[in-house]
DSSP file (Angstrom, degrees, kcal/mol; ACC not computed):
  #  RESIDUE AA STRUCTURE BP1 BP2  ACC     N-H-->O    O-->H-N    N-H-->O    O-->H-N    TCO  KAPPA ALPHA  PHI   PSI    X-CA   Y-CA   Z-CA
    1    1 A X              0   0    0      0, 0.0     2,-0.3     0, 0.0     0, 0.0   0.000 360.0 360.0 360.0 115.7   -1.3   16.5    9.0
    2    2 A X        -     0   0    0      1,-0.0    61,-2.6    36,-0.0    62,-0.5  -0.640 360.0-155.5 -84.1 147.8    1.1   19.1    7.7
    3    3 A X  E     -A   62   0A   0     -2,-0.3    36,-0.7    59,-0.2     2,-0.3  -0.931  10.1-169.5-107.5 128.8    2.6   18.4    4.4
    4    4 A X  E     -AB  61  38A   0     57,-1.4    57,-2.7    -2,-0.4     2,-0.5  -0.879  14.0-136.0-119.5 176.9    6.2   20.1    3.5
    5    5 A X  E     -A   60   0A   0     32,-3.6     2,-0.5    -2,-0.3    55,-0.2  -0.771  16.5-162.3-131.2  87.0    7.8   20.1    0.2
    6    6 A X  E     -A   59   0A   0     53,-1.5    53,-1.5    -2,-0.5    51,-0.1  -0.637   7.5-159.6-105.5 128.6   11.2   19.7   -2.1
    7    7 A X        +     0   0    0     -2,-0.5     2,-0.3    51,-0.2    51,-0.1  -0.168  32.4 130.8 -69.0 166.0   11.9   20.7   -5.2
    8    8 A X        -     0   0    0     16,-0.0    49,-1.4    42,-0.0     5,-0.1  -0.807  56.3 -63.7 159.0 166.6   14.8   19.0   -7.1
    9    9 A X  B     -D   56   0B   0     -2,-0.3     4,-0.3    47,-0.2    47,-0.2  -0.253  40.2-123.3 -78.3 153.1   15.7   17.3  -10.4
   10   10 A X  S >> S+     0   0    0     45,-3.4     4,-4.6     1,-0.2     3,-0.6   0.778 112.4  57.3 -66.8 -24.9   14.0   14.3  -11.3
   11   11 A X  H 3> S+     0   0    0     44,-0.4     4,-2.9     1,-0.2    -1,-0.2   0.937 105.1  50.5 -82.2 -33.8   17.3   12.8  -11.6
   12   12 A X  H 34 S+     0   0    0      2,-0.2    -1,-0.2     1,-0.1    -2,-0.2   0.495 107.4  48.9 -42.8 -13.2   18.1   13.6   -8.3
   13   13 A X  H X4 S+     0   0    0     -3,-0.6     3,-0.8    -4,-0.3    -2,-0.2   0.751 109.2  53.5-100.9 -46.8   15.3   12.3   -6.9
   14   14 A X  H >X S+     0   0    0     -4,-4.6     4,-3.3     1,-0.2     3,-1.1   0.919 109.7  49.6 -35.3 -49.7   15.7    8.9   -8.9
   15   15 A X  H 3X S+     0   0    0     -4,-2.9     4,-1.8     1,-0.3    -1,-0.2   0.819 117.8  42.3 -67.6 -20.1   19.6    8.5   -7.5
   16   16 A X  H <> S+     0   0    0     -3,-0.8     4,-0.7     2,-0.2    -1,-0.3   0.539 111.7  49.6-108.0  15.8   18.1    9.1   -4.2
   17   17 A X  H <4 S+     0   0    0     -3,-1.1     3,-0.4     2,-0.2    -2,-0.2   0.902 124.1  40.5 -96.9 -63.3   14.6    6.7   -4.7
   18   18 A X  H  < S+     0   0    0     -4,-3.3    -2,-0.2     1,-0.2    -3,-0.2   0.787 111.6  56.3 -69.7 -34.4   17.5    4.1   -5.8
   19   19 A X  H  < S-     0   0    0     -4,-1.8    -1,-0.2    -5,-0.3    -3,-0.2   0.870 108.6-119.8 -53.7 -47.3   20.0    5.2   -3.0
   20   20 A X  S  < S+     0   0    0     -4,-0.7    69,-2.5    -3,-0.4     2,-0.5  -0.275  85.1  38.5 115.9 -36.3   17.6    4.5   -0.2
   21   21 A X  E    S-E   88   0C   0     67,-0.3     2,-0.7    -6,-0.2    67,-0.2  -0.891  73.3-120.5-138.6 158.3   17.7    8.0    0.9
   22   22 A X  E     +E   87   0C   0     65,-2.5    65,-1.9    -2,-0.5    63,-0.1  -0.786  25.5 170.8 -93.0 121.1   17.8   11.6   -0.1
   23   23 A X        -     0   0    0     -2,-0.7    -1,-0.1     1,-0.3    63,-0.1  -0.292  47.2 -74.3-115.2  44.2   20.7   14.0    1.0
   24   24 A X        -     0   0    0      4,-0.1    -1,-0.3    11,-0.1    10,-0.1   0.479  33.6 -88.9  90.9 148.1   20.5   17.0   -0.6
   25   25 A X     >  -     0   0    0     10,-0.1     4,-1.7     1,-0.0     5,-0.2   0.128  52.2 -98.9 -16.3 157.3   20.9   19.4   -3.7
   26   26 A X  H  > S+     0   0    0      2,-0.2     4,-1.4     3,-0.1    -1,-0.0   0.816 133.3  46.5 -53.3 -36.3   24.0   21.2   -4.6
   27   27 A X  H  > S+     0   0    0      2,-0.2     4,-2.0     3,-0.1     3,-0.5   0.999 115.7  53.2 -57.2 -73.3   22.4   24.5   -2.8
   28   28 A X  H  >>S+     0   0    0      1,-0.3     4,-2.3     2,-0.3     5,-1.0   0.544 105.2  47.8 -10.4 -64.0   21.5   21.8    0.0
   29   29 A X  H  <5S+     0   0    0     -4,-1.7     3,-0.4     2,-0.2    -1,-0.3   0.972 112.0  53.9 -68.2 -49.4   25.0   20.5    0.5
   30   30 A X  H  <5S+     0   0    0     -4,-1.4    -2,-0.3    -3,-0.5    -1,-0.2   0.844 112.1  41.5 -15.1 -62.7   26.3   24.2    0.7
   31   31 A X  H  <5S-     0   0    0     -4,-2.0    -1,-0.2     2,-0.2    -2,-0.2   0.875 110.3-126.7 -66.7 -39.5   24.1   25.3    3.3
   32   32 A X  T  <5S+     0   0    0     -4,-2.3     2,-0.3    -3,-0.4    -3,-0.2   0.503  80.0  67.7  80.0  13.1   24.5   22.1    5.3
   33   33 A X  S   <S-     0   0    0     -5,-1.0     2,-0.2    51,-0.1    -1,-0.2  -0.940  90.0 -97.0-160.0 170.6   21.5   21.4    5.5
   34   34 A X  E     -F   83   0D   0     49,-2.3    49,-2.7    51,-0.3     2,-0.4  -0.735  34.6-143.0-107.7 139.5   18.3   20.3    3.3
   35   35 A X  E     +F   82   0D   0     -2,-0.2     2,-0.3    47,-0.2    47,-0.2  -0.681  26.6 169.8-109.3 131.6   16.0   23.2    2.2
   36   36 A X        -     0   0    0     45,-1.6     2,-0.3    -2,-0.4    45,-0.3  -0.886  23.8-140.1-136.0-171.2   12.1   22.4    2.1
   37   37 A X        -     0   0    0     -2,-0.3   -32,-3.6   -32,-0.2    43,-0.1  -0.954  14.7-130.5-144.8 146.8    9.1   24.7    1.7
   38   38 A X  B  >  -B    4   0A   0     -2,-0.3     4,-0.5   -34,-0.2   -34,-0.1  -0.278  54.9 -89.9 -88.9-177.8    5.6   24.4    3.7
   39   39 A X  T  4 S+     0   0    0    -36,-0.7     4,-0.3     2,-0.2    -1,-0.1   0.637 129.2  55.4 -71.3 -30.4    2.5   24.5    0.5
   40   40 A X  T  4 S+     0   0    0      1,-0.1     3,-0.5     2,-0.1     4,-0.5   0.934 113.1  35.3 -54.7 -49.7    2.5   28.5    1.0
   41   41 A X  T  > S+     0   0    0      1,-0.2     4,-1.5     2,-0.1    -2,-0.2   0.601  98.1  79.7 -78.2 -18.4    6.2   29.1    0.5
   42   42 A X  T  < S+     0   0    0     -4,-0.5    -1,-0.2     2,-0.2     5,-0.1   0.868  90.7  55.4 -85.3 -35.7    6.9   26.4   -2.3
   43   43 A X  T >> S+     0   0    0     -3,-0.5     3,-4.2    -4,-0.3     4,-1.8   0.996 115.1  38.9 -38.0 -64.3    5.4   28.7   -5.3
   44   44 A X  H 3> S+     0   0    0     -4,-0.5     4,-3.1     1,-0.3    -2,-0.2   0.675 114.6  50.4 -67.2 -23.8    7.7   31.5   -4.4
   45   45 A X  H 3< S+     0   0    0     -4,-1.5    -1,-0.3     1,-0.2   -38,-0.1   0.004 115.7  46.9-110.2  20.9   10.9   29.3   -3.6
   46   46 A X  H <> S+     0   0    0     -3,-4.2     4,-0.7     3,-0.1    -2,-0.3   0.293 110.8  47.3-123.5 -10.0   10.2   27.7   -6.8
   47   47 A X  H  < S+     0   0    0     -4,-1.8    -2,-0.2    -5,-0.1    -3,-0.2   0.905 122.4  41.9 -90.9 -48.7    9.7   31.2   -8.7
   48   48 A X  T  < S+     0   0    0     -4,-3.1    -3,-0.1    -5,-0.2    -1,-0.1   0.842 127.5  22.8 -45.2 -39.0   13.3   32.3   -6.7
   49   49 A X  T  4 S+     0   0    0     -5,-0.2    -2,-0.1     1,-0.2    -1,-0.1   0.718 131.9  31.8-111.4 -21.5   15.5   29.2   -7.0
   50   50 A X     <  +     0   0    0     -4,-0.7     2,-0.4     3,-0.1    -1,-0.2  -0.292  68.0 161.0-142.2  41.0   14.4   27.3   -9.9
   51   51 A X  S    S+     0   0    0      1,-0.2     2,-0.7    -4,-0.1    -4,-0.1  -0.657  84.6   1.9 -82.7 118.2   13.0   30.2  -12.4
   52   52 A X  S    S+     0   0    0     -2,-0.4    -1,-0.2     1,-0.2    48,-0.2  -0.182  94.4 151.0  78.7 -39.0   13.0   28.1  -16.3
   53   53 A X        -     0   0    0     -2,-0.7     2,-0.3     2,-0.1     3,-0.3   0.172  28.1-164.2   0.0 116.6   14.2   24.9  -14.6
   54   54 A X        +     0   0    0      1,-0.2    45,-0.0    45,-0.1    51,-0.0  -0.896  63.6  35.6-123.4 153.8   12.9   21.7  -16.6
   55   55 A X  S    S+     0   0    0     -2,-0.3   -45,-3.4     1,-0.2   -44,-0.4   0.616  80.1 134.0  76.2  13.9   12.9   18.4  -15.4
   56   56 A X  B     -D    9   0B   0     -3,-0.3    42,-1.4   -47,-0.2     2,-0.2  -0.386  35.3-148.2 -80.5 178.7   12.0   18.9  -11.6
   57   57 A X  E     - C   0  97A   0    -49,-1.4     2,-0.7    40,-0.3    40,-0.2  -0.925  13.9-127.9-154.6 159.2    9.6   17.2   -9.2
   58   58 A X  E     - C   0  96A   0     38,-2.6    38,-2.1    -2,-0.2     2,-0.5  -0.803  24.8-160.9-126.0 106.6    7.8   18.0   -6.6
   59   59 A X  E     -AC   6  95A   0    -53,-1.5   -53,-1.5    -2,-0.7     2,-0.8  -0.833   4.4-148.2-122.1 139.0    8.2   15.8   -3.6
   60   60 A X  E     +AC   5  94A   0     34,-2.0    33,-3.2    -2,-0.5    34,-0.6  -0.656  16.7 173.6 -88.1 119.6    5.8   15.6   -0.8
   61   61 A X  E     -A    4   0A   0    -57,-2.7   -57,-1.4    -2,-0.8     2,-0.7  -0.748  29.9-130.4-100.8 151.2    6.6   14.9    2.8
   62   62 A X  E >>  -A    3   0A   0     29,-0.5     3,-2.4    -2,-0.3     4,-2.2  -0.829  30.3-126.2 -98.0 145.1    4.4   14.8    6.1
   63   63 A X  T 34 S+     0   0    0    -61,-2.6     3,-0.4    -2,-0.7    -1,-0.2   0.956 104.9  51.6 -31.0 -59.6    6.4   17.1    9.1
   64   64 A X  T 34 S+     0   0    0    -62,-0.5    -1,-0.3     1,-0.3   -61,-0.1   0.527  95.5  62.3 -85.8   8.1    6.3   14.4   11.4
   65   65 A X  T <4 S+     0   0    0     -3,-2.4     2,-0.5    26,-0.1    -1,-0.3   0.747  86.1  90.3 -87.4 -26.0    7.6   12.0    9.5
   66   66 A X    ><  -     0   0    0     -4,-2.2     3,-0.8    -3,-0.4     2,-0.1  -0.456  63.6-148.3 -68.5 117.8   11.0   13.9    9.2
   67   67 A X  T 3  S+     0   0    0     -2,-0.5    17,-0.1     1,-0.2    18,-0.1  -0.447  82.9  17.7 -74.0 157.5   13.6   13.1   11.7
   68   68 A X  T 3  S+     0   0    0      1,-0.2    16,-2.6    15,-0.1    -1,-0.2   0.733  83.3 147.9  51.8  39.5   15.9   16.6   12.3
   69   69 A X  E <   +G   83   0D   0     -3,-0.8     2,-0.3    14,-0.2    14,-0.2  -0.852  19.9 171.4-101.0 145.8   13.6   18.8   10.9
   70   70 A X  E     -G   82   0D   0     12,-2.0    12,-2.3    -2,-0.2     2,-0.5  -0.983  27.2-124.7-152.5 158.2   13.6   22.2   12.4
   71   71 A X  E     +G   81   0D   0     -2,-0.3     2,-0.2    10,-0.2    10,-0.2  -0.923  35.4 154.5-109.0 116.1   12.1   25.5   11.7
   72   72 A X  E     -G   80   0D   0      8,-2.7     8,-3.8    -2,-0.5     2,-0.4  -0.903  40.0 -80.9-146.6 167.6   14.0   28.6   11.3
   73   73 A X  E     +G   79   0D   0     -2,-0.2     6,-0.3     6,-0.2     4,-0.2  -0.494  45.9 153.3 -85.9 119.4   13.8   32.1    9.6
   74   74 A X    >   +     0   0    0      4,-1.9     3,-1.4    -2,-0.4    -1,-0.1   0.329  49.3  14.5-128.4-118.5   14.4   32.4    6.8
   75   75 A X  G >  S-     0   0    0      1,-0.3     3,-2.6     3,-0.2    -1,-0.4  -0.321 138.5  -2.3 -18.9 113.2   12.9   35.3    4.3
   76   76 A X  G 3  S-     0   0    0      1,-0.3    -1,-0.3    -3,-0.1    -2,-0.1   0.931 129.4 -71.5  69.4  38.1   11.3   38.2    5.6
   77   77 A X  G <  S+     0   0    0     -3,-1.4     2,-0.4    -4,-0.2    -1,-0.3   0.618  92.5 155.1  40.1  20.3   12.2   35.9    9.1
   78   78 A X    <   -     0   0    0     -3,-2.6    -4,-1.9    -5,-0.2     2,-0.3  -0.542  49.5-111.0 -70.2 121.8    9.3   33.5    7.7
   79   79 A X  E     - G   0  73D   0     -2,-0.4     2,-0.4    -6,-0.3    -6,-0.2  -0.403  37.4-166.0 -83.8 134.0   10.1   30.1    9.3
   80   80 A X  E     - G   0  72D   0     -8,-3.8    -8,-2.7    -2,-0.3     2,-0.6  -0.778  21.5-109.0-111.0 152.7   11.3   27.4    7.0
   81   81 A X  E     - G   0  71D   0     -2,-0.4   -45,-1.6   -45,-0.3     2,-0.5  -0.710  34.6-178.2 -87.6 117.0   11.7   23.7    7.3
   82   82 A X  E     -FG  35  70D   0    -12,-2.3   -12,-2.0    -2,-0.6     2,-0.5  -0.892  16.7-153.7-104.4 117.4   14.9   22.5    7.4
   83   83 A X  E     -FG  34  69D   0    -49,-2.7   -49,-2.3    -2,-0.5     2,-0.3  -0.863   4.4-162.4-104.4 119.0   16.5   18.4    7.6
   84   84 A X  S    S+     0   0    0    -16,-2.6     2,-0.2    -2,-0.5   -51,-0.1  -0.386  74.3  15.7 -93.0  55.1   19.7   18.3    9.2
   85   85 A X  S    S-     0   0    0     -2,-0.3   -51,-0.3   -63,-0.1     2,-0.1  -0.669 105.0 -59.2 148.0-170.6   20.6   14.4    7.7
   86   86 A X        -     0   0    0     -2,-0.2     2,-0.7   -63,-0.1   -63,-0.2  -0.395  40.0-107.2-112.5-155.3   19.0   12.9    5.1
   87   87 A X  E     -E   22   0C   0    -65,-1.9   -65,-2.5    -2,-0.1     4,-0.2  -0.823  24.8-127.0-124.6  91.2   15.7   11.7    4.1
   88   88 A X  E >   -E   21   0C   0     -2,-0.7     3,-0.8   -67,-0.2   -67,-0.3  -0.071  23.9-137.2 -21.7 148.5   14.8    8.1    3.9
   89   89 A X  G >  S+     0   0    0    -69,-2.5     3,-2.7   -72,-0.2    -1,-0.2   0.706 106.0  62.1 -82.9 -27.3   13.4    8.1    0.0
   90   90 A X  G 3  S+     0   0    0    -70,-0.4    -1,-0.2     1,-0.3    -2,-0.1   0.572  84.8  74.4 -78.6  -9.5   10.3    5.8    1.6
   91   91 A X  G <  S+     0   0    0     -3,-0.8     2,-0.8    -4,-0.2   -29,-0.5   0.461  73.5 108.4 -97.1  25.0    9.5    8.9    3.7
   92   92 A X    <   -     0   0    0     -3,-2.7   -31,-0.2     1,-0.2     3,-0.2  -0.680  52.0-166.0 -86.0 134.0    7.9   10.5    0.1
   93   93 A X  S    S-     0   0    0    -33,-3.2    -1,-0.2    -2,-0.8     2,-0.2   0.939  73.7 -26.2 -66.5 -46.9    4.1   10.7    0.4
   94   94 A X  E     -C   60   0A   0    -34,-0.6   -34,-2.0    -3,-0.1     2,-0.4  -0.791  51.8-135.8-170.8 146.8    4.5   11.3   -3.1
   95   95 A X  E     +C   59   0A   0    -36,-0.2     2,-0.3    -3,-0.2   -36,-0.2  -0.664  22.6 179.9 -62.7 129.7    6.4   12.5   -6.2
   96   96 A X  E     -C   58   0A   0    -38,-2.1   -38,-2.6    -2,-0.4    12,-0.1  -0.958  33.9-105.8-149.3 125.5    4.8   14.5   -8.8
   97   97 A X  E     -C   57   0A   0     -2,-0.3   -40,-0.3   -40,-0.2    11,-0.3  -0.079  24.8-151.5 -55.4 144.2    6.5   16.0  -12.1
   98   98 A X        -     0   0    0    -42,-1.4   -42,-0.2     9,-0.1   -41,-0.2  -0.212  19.9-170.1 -91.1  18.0    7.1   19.9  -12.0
   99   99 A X        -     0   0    0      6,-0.2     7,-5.0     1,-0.1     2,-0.5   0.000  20.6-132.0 -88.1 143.8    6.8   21.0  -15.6
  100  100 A X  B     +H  105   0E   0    -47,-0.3     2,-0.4     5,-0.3     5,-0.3  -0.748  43.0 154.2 -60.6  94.6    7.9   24.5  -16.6
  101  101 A X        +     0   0    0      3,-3.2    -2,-0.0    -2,-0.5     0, 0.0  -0.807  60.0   7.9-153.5 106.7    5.0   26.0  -18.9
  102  102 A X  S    S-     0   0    0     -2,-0.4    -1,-0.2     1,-0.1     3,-0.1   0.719 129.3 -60.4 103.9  35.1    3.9   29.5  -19.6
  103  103 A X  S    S+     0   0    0     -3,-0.1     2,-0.3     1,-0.1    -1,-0.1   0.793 121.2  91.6  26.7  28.3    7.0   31.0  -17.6
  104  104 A X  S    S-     0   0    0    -52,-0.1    -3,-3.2   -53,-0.0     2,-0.5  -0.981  89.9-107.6-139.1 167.2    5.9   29.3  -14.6
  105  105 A X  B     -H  100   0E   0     -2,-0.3     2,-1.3    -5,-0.3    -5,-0.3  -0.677  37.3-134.1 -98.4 109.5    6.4   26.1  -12.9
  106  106 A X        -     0   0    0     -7,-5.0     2,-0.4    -2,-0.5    -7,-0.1  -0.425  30.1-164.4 -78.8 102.7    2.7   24.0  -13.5
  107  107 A X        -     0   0    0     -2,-1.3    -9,-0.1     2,-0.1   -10,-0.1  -0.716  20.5-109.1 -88.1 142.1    2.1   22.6   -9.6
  108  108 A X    >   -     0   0    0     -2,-0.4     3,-1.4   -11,-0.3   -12,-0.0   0.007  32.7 -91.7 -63.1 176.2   -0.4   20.0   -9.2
  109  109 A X  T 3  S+     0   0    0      1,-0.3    -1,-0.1     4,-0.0     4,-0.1   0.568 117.1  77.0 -55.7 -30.5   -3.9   20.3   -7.6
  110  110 A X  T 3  S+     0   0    0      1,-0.1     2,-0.7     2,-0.1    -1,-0.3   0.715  85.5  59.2  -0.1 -66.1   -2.4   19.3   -4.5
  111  111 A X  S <  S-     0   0    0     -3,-1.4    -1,-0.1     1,-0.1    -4,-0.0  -0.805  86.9-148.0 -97.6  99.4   -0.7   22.9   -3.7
  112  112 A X              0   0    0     -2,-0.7    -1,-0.1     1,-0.2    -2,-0.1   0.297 360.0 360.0 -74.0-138.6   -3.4   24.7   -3.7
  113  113 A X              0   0    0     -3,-0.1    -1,-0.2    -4,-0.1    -3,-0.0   0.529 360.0 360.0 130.2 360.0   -2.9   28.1   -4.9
């Protein structure tokens, strides 16, 4: 089972655990579409996007549980996962806090790395 992965404020993540579903970021809505990252990519797109950030988490999905997800090039033409809708909140495998510590973002054991 692949897992992929989105970063995002914990308060975002609440409104959307309490919403019933998740629909994007600020970036997210911008783009038009919701940005996730496979367990390779997710260091580096947290080291890009989110560099001193406090107060994320780090939420896990499986592929095939995302409806509209599609894969396209994104960096260096490295294919990223992409949700075109939103994201039931029930389809997180699980949440896990993100903390910012040493000037980097501490990921759990999970992401290996």
């Amino acid at each position: 089972m692949q897992f992929i992965y989105k970063i995002c404020s914990a308060l975002e993540w609440a409104e959307a655990a309490e919403r019933g579903n998740f629909a994007g970021s600020a970036v997210d809505h911008a783009d038009g579409f919701i940005h996730l990252s496979t367990a390779y990519q997710v260091r580096e797109t947290a080291a890009r996007h989110f560099a001193g950030r406090t107060g994320l988490v780090l939420v896990a999905f499986a592929a095939a549980d995302l409806e509209y997800l599609k894969w396209e090039p994104s960096r260096g033409g490295i294919l990223f996962p992409h949700v075109y809708g939103t994201i039931p909140a029930t389809a997180a495998r699980w949440v896990k806090p993100l903390p910012f510590q040493d000037n980097v973002h501490a990921f759990p054991p999970e992401i290996a790395g």
